[in-house]
Each structure stands twice: as C-alpha cells, then as structure tokens.
DSSP file (Angstrom, degrees, kcal/mol; ACC not computed):
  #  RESIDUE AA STRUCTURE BP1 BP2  ACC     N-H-->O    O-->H-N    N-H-->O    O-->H-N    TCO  KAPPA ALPHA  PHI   PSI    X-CA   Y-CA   Z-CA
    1    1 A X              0   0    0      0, 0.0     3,-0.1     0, 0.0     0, 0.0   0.000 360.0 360.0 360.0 146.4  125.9  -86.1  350.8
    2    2 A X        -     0   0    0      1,-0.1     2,-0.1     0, 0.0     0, 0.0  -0.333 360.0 -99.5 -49.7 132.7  126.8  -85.0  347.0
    3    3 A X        -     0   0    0      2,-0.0     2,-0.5     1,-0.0    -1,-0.1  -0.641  39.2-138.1 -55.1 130.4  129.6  -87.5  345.2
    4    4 A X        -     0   0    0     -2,-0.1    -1,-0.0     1,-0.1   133,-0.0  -0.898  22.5-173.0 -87.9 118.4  132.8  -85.2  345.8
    5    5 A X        -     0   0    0     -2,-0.5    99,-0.1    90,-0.1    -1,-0.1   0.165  42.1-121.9 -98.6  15.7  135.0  -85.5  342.1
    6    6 A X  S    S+     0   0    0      1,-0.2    98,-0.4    97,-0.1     4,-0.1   0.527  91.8  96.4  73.8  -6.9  137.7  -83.6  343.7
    7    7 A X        +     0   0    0     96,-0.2    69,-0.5     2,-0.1    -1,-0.2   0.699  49.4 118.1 -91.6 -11.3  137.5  -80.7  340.9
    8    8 A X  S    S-     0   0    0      1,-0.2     2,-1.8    67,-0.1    72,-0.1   0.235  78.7-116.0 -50.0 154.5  135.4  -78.5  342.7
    9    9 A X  S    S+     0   0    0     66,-0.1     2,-0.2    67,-0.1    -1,-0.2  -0.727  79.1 122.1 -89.5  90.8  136.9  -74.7  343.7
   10   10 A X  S    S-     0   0    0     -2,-1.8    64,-4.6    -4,-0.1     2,-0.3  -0.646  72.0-106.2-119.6 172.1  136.7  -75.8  347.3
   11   11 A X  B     -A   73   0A   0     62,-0.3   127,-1.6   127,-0.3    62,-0.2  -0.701  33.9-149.4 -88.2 146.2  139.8  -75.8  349.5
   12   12 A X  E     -C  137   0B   0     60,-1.1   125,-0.2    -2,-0.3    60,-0.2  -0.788  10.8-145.6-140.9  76.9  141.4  -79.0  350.3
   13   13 A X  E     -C  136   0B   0    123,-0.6   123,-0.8    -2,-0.1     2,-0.3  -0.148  29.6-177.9 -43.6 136.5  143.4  -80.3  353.5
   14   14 A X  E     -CD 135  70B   0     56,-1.3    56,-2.5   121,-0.2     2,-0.3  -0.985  18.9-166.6-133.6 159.6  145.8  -82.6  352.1
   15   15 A X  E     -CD 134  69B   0    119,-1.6   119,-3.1    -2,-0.3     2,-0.6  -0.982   9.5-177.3-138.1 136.3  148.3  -84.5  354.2
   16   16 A X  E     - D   0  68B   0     52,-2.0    52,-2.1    -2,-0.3     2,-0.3  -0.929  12.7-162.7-115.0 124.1  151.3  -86.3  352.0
   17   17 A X  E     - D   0  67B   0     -2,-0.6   113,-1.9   115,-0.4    50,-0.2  -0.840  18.1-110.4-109.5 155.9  153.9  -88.6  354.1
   18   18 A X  B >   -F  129   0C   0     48,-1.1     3,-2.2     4,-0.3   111,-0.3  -0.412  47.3 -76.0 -84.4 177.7  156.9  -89.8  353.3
   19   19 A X  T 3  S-     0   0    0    109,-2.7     2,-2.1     1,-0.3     3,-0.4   0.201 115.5 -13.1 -30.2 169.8  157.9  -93.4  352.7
   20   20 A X  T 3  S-     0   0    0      1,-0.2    -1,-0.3   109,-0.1   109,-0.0   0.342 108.7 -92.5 -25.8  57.2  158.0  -95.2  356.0
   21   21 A X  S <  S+     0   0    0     -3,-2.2    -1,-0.2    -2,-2.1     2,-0.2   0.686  70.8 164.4  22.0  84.4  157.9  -91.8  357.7
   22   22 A X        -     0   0    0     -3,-0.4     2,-0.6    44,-0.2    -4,-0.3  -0.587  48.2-105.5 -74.6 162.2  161.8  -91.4  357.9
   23   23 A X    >   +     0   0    0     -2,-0.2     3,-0.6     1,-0.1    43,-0.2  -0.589  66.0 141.8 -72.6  66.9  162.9  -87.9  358.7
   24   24 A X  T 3   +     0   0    0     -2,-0.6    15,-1.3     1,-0.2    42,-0.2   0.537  57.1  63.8 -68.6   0.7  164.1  -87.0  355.6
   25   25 A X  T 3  S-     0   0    0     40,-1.8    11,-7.9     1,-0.4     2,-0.4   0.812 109.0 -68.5 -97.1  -8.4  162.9  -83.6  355.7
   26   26 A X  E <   -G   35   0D   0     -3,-0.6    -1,-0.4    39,-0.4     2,-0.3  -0.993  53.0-101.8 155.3 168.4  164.4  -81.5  358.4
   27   27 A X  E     -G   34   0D   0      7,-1.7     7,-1.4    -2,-0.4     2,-0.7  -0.977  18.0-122.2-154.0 144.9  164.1  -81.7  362.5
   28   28 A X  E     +G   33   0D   0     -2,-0.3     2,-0.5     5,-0.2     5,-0.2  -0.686  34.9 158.6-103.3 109.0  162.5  -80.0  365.0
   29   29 A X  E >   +G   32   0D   0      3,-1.7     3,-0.9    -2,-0.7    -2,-0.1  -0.991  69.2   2.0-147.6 145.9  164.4  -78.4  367.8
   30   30 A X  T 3  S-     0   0    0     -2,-0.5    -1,-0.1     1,-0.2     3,-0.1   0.645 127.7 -60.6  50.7  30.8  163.2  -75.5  370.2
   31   31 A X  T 3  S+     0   0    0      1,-0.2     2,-0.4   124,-0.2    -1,-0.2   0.714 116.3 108.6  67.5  21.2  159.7  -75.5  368.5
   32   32 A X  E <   -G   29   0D   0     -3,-0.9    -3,-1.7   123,-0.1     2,-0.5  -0.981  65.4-131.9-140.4 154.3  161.3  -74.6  365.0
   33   33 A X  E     -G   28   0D   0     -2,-0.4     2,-0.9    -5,-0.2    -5,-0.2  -0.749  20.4-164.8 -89.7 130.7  161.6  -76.9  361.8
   34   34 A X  E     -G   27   0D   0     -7,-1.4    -7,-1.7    -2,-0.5     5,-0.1  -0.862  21.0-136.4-112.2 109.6  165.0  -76.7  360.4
   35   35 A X  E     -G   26   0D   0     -2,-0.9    -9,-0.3    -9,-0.2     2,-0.1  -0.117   9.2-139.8 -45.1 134.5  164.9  -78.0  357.2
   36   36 A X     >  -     0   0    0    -11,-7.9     4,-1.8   -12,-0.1     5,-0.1  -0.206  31.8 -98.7-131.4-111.9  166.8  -80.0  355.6
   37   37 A X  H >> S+     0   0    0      2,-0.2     4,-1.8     3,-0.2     3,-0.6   0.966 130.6  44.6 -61.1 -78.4  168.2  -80.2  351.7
   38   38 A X  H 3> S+     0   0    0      1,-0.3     4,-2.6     2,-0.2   -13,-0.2   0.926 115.0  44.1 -54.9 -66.0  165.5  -82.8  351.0
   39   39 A X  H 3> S+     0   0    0    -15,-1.3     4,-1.9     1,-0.2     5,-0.3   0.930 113.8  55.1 -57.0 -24.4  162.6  -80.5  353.1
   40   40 A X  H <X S+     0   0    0     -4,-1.8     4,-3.5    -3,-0.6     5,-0.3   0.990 105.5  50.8 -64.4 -44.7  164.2  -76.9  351.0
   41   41 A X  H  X S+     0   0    0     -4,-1.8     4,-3.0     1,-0.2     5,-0.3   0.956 112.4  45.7 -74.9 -34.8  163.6  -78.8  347.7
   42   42 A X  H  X S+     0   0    0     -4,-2.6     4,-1.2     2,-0.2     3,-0.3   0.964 116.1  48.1 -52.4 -64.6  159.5  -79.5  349.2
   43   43 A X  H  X S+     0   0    0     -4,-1.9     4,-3.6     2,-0.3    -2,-0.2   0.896 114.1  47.4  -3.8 -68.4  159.3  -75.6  350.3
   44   44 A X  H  X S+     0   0    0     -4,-3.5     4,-2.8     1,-0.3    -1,-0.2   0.907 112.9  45.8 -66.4 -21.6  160.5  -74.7  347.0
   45   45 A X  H  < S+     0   0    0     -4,-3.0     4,-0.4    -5,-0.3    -1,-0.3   0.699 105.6  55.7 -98.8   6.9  158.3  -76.8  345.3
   46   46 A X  H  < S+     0   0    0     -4,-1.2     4,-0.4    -5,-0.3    -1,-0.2   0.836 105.7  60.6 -51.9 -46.9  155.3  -75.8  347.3
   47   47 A X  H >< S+     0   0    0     -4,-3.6     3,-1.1     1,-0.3    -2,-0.2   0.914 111.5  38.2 -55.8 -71.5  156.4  -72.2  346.0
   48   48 A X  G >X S+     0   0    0     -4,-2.8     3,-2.1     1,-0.2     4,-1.5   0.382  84.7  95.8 -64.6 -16.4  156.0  -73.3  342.4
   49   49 A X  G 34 S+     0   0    0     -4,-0.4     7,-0.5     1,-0.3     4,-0.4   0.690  82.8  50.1 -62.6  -8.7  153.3  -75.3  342.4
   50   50 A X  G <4 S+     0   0    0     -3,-1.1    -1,-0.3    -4,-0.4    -2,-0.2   0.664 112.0  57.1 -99.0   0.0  150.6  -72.6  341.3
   51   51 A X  T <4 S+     0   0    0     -3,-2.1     3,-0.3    -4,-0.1    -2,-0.2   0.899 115.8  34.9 -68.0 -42.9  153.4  -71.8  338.3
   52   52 A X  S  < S+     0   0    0     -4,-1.5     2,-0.3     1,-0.3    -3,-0.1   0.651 127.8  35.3-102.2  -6.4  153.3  -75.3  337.1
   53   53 A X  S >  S-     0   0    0     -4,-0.4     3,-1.6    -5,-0.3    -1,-0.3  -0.701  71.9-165.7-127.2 102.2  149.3  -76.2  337.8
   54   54 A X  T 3  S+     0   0    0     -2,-0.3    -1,-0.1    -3,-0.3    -2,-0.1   0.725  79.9  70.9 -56.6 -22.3  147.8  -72.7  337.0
   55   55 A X  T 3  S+     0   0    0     -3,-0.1    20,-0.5    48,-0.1     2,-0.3   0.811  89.2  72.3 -39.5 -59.7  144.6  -74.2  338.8
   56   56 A X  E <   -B   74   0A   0     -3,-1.6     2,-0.3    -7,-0.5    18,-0.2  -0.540  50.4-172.1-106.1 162.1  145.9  -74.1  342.1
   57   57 A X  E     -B   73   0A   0     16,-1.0    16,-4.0    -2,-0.3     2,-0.6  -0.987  19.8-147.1-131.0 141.4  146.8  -71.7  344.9
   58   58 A X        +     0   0    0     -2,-0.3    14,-0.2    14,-0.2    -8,-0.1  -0.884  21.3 174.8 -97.1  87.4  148.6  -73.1  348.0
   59   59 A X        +     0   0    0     -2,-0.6     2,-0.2     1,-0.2    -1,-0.1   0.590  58.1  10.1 -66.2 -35.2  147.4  -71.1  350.8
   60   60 A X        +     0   0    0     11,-0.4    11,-1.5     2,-0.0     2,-0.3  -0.945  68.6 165.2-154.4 153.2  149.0  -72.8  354.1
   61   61 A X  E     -E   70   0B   0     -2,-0.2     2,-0.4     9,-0.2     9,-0.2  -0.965  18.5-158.9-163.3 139.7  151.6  -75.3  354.4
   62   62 A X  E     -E   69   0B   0      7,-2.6     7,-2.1    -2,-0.3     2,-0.3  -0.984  13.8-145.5-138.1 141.9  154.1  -77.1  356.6
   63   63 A X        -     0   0    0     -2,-0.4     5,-0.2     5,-0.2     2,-0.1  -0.613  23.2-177.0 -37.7 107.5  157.1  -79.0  356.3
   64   64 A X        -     0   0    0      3,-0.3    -1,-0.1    -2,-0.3     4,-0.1  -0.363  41.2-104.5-112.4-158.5  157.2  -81.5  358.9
   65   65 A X  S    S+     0   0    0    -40,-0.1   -40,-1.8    -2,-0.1   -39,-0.4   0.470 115.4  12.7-110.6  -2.1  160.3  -83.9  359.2
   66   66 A X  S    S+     0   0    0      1,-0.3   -48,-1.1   -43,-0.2     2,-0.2   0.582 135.7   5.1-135.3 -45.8  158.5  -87.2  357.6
   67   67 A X  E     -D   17   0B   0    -50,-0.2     2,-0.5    96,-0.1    -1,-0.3  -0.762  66.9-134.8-156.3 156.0  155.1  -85.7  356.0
   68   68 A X  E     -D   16   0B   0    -52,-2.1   -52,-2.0    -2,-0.2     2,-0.3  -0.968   7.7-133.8-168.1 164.5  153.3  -82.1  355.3
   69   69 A X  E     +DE  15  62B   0     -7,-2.1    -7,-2.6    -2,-0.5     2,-0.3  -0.705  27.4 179.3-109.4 125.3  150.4  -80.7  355.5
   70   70 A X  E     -DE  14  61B   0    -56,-2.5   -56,-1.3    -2,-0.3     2,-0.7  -0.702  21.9-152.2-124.6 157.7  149.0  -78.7  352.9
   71   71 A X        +     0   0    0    -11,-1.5     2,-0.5    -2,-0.3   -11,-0.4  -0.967  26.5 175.3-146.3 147.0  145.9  -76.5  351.9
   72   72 A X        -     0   0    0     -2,-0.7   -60,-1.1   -14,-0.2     2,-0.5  -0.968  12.6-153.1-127.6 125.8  145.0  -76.1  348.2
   73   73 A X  E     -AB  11  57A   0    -16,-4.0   -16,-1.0    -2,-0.5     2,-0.8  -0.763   7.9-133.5-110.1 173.5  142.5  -74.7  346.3
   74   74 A X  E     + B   0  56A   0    -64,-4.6     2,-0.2    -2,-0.5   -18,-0.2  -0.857  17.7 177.4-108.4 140.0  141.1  -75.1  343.4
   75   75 A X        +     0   0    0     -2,-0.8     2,-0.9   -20,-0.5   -66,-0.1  -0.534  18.4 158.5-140.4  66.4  140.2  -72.9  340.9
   76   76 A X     >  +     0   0    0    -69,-0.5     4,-1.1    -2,-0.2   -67,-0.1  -0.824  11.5 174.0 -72.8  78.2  138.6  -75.0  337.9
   77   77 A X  T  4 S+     0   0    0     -2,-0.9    -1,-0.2     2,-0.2   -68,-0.0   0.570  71.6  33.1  -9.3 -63.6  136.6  -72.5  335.9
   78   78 A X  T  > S+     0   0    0      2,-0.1     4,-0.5     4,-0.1     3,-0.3   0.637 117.0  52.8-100.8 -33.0  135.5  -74.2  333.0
   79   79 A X  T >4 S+     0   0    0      2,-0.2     3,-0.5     1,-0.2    -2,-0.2   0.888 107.0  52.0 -80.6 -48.6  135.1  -77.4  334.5
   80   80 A X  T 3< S+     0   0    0     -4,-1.1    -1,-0.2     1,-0.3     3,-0.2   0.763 118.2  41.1 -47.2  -3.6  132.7  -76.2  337.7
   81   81 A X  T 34 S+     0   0    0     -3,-0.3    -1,-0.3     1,-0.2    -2,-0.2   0.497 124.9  33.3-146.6  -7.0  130.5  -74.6  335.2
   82   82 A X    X<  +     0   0    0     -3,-0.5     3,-2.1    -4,-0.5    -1,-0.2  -0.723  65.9 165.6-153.9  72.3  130.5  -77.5  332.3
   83   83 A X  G >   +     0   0    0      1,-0.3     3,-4.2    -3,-0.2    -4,-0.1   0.841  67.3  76.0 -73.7 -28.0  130.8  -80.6  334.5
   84   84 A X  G 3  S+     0   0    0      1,-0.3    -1,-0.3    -5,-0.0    -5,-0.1   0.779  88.9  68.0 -52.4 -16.0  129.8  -82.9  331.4
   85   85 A X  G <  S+     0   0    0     -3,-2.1     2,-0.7    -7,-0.2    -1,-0.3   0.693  74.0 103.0 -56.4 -29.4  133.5  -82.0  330.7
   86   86 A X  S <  S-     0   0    0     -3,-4.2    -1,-0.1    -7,-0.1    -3,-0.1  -0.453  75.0-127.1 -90.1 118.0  134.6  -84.0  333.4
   87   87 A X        -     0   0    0     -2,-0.7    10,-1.9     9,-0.1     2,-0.4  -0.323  17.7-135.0 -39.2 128.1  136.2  -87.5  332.2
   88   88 A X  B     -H   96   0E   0      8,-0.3     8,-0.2     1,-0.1     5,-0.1  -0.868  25.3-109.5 -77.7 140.8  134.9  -90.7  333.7
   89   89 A X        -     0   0    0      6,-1.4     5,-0.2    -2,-0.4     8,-0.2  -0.025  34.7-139.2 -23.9 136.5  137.2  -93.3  334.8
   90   90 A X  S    S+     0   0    0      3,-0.1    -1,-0.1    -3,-0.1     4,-0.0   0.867  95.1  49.4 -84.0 -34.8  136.2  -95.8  331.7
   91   91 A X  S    S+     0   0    0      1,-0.2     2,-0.5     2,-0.1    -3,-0.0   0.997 109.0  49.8 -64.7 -81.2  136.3  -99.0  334.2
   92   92 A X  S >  S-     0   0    0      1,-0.1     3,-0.6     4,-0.0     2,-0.4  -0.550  89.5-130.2 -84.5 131.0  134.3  -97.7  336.9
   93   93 A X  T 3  S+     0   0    0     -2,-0.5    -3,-0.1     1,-0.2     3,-0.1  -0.564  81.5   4.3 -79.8 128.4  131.2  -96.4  335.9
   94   94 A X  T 3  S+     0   0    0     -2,-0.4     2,-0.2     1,-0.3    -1,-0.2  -0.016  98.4 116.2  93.8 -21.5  130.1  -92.8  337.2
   95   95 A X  S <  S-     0   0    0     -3,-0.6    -6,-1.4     1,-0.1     2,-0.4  -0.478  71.7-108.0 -98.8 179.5  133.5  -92.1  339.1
   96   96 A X  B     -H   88   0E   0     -8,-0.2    -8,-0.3    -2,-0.2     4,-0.1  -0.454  39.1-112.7 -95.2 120.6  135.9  -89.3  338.4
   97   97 A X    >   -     0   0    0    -10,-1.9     3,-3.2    -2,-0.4    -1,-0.1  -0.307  30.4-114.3 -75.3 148.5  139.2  -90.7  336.8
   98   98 A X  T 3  S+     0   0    0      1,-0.3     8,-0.3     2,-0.1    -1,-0.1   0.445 108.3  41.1 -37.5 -47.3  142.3  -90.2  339.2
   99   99 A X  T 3   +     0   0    0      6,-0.2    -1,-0.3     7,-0.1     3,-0.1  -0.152  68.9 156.1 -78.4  12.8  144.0  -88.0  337.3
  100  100 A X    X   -     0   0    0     -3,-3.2     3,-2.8     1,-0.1     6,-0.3  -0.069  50.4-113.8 -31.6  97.2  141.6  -85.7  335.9
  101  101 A X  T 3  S+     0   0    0      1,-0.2    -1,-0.1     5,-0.1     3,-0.1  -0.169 106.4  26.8 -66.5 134.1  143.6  -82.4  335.1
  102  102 A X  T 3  S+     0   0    0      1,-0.4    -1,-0.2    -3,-0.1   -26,-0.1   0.170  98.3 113.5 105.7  -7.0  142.5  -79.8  337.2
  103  103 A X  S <> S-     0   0    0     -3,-2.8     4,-1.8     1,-0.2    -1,-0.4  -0.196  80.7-111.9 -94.5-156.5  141.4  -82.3  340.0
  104  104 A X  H  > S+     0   0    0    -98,-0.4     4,-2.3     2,-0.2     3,-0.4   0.974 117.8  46.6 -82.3 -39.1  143.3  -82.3  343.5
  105  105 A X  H  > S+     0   0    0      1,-0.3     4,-1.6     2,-0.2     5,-0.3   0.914 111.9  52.6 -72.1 -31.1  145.1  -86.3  342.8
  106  106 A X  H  > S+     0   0    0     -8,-0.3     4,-2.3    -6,-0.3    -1,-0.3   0.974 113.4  41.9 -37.1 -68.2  145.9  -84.8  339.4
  107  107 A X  H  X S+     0   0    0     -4,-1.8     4,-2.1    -3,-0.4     5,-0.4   0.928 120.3  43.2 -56.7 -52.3  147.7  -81.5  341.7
  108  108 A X  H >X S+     0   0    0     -4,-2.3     4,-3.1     2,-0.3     3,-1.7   0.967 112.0  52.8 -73.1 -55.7  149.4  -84.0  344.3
  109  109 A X  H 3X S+     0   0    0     -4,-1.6     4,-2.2     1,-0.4    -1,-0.2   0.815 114.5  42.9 -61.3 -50.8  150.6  -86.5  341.6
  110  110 A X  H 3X S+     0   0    0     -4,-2.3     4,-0.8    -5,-0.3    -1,-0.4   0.890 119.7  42.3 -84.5 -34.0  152.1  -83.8  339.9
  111  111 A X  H <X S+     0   0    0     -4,-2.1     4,-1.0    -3,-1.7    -2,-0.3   0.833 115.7  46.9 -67.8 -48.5  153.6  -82.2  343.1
  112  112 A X  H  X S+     0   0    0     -4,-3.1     4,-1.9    -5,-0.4    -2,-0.2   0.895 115.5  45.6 -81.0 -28.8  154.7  -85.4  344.7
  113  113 A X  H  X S+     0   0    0     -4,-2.2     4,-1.2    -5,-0.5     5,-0.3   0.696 113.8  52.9 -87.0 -15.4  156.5  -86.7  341.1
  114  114 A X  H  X S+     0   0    0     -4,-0.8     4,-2.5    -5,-0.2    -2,-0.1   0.911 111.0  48.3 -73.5 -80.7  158.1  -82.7  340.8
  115  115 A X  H  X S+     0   0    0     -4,-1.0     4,-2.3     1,-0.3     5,-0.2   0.831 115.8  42.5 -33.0 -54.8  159.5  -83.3  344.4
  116  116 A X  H  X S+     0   0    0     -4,-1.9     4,-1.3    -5,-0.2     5,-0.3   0.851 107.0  55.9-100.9 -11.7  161.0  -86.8  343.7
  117  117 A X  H  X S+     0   0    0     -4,-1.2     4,-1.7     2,-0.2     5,-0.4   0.953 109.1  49.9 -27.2 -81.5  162.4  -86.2  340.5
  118  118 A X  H  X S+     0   0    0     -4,-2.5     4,-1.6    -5,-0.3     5,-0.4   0.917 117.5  36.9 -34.0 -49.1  164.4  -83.4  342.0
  119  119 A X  H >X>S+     0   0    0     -4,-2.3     4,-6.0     1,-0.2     5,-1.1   0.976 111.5  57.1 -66.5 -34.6  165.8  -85.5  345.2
  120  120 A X  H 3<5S+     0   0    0     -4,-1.3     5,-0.2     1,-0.2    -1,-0.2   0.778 115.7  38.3 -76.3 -21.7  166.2  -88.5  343.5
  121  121 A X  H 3<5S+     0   0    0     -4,-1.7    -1,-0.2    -5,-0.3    -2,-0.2   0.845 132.2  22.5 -92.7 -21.9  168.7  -86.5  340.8
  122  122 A X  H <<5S+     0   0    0     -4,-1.6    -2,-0.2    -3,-1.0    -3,-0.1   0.618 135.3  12.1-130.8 -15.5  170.3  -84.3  343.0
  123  123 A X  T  <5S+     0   0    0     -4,-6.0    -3,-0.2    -5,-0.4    -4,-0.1   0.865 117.0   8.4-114.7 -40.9  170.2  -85.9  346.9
  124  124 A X    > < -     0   0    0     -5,-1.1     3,-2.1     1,-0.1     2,-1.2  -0.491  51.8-154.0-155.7  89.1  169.0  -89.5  347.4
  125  125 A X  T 3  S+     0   0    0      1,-0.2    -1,-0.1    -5,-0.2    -5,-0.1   0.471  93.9  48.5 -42.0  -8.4  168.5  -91.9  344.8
  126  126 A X  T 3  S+     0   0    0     -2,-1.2     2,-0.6    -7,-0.1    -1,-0.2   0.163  75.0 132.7-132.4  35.2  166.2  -93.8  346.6
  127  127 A X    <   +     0   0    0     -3,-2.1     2,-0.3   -11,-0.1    -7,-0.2  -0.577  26.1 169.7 -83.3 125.3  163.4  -91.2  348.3
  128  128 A X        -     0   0    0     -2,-0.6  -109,-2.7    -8,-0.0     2,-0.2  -0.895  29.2-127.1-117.0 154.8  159.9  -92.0  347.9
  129  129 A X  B     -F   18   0C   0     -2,-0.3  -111,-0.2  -111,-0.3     2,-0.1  -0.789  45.8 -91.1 -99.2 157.7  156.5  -90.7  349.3
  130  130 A X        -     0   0    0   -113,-1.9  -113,-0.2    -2,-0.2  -111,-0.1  -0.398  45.1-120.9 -88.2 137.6  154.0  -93.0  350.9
  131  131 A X  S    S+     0   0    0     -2,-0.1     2,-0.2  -115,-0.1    -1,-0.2   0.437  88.6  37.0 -81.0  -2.3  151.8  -94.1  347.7
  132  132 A X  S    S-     0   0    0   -115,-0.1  -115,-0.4     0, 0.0     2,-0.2  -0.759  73.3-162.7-144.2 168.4  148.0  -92.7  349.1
  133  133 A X        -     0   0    0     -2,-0.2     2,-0.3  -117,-0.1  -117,-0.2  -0.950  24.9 -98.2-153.0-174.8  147.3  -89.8  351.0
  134  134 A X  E     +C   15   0B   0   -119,-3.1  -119,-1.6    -2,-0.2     2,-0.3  -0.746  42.7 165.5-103.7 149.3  144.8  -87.8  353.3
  135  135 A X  E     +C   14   0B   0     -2,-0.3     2,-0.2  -121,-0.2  -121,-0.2  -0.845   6.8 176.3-145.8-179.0  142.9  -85.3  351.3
  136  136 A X  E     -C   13   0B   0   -123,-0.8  -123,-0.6    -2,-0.3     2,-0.3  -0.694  28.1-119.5 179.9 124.1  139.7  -83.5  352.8
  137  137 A X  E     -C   12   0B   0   -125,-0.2     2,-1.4    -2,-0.2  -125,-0.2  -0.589  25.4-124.0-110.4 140.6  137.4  -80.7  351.4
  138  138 A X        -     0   0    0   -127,-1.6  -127,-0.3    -2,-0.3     6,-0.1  -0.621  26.2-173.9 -66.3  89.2  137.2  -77.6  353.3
  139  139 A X        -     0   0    0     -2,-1.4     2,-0.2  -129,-0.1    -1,-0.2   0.843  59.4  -1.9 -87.5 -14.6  133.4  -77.3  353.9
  140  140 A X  S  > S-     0   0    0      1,-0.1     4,-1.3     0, 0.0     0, 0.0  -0.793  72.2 -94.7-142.3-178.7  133.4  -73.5  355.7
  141  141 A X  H  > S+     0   0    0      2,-0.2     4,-1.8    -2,-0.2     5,-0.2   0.913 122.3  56.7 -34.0 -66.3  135.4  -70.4  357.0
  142  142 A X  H  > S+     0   0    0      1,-0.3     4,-2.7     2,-0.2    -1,-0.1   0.982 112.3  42.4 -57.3 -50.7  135.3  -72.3  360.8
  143  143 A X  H  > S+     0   0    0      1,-0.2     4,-2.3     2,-0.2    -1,-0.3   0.933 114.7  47.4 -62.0 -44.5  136.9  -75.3  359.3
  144  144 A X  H  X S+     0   0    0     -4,-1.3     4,-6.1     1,-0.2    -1,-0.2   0.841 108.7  56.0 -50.3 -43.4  139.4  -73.4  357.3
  145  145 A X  H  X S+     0   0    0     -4,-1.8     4,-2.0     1,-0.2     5,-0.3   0.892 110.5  43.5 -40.4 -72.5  140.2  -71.4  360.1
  146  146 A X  H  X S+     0   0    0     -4,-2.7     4,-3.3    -5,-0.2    -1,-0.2   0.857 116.8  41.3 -55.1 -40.5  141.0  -74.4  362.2
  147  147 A X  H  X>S+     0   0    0     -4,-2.3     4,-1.2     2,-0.2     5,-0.6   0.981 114.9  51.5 -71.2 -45.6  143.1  -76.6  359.8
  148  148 A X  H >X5S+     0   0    0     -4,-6.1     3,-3.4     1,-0.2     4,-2.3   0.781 115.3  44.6 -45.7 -60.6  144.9  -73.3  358.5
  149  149 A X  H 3X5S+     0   0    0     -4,-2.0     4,-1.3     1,-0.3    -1,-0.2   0.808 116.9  48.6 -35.0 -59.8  145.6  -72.7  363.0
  150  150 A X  H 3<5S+     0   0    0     -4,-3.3    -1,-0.3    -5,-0.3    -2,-0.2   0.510 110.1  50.8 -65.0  -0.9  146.7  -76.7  363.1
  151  151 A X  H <<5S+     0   0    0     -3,-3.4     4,-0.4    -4,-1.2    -2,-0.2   0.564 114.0  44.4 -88.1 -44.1  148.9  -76.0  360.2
  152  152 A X  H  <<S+     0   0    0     -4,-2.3    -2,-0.2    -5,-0.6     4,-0.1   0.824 121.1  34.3 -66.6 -36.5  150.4  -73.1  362.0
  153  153 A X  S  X S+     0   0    0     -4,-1.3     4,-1.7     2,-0.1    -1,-0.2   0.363  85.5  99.8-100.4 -17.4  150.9  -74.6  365.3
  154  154 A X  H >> S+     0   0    0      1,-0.3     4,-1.2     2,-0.2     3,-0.7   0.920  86.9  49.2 -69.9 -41.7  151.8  -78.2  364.2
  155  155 A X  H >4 S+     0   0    0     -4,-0.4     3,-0.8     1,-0.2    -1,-0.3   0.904 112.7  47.3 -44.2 -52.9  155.9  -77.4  364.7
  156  156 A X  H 34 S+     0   0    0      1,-0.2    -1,-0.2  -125,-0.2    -2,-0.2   0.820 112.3  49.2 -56.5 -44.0  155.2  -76.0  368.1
  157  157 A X  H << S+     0   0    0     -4,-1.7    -1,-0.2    -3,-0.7    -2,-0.2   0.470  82.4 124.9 -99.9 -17.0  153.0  -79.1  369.0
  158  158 A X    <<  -     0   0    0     -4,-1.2  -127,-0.1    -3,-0.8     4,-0.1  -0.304  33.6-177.9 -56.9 124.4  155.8  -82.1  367.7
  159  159 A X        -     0   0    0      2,-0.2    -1,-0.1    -2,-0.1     3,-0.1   0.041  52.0 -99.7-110.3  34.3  156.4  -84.2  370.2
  160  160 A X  S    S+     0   0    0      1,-0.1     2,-0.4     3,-0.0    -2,-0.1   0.110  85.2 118.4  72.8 -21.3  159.4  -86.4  367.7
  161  161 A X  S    S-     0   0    0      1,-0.1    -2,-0.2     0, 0.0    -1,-0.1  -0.707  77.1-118.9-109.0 143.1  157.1  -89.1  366.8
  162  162 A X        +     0   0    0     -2,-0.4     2,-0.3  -141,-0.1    -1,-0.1  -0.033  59.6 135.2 -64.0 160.1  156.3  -89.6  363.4
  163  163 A X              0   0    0     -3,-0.0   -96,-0.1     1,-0.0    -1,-0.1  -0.864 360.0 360.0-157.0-162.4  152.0  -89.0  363.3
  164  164 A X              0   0    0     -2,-0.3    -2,-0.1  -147,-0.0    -1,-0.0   0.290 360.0 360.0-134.5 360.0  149.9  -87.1  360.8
C-alpha cells in the first residue's frame, strides 16, 4: 500500500473523544441525543468548519455524549496535483508534517482547538479532548455507505457506556 499524507481529496472517518470520556456532551434517552451546552457549541462548530477551513466539507456527523464521529473530506486542489508542494516534517525524513494546511490533523487540530476555546471561555474552564484520535480514509462508495449508516444509527445503538 501507497504512504497515506492525509492531504489527499479522499473522505476520512474521523473519531475525536473527549478527555477521559466524561459526558460532557449531552445524553441519550429514548434513542435520541439531547445535547447539552457543551455538545451545541460541537454541532455548531461542525456547522462552521468548512467556513473556517475552506478545504473541507463535513458530510456526516454525530454528537455522542463523550466523543463524535465525523466524516470529512478533503478538497486540496493544488496540493493533489503539485505534491512537491507538500512540506516534510524536517526531523523525520520523508513523512508529512502534522500540521500540513490542508491535511486532515491540520482540520481536526483546528476543529478540536475552535471547540475548546469556546467551552473553556464560556462553560467549563477545564474541558479537554483526548490528545490523539481515530482517523481512517474512505477507500469506496461501500465503505462510505457503511460508516455514513454507523454514523446514522450510532444514537439508536448506545447502550450508556462510553466506547468509540
């Protein structure tokens, strides 16, 4: 298999949790998530994230009550098509550096730092997200198909204990 550099215009499961998966976000009763302050400011900033990374488009997403589950794409232009563009890391030789604008840890970094600015200022000084996450490239339709359907379903399917 190809090194993946995460810029690619692929779709991307990503799954972000919070700090030692408390609920801060909201709780699930009768199969529906009710949000709460902390999961509306996530929501909102889901909405806004293709305003503030023109790159990406958020296609499906849930709000869970500790972590959510997202699909992104990418839409790099210049950089698919003039990959010599794309920065190496100076330390490690050949790989992509973390924070490559336009890649996906670039998009979460900036998502996940949006998100806790905002709580931290207006709900709970001391909310954090879990420092790593699950990311995944979308290799077809069938696959898309399935995460978007496990994206869809994942409220219906909580059974209270924190997972991913």
């Amino acid at each position: 298999m190809p090194r993946l550099n995460y810029t690619s215009n692929d779709a991307y499961f990503v799954i972000i949790n919070k700090t030692d998966r408390v609920h801060f976000f909201g709780e699930i009763k009768e199969g529906k998530m009710l949000l709460s302050e902390m999961g509306e400011v996530v929501v909102d900033e889901l909405g806004m994230a293709s305003i503030h990374k023109k790159n990406s488009v958020i296609s499906d997403y849930v709000v869970m009550p500790d972590h959510v589950h997202i699909i992104v794409g990418l839409q790099n232009k210049y950089l698919s098509k003039r990959p010599e563009l794309i920065k190496k890391h100076p330390a490690i030789s050949g790989k992509i550096h973390s924070l490559q604008k336009g890649s996906l840890p670039s998009f979460v970094n900036h998502f996940k730092g949006r998100v806790t600015r905002e709580i931290r200022e207006k709900i709970h000084a001391d909310f954090g997200w879990q420092p790593k996450y699950h990311e995944r490239i979308i290799r077809d339709s069938i696959e898309y198909k399935r995460i978007a359907k496990y994206i869809a379903d994942n409220v219906a399917k909580w059974d209270g204990e924190s997972r991913e």
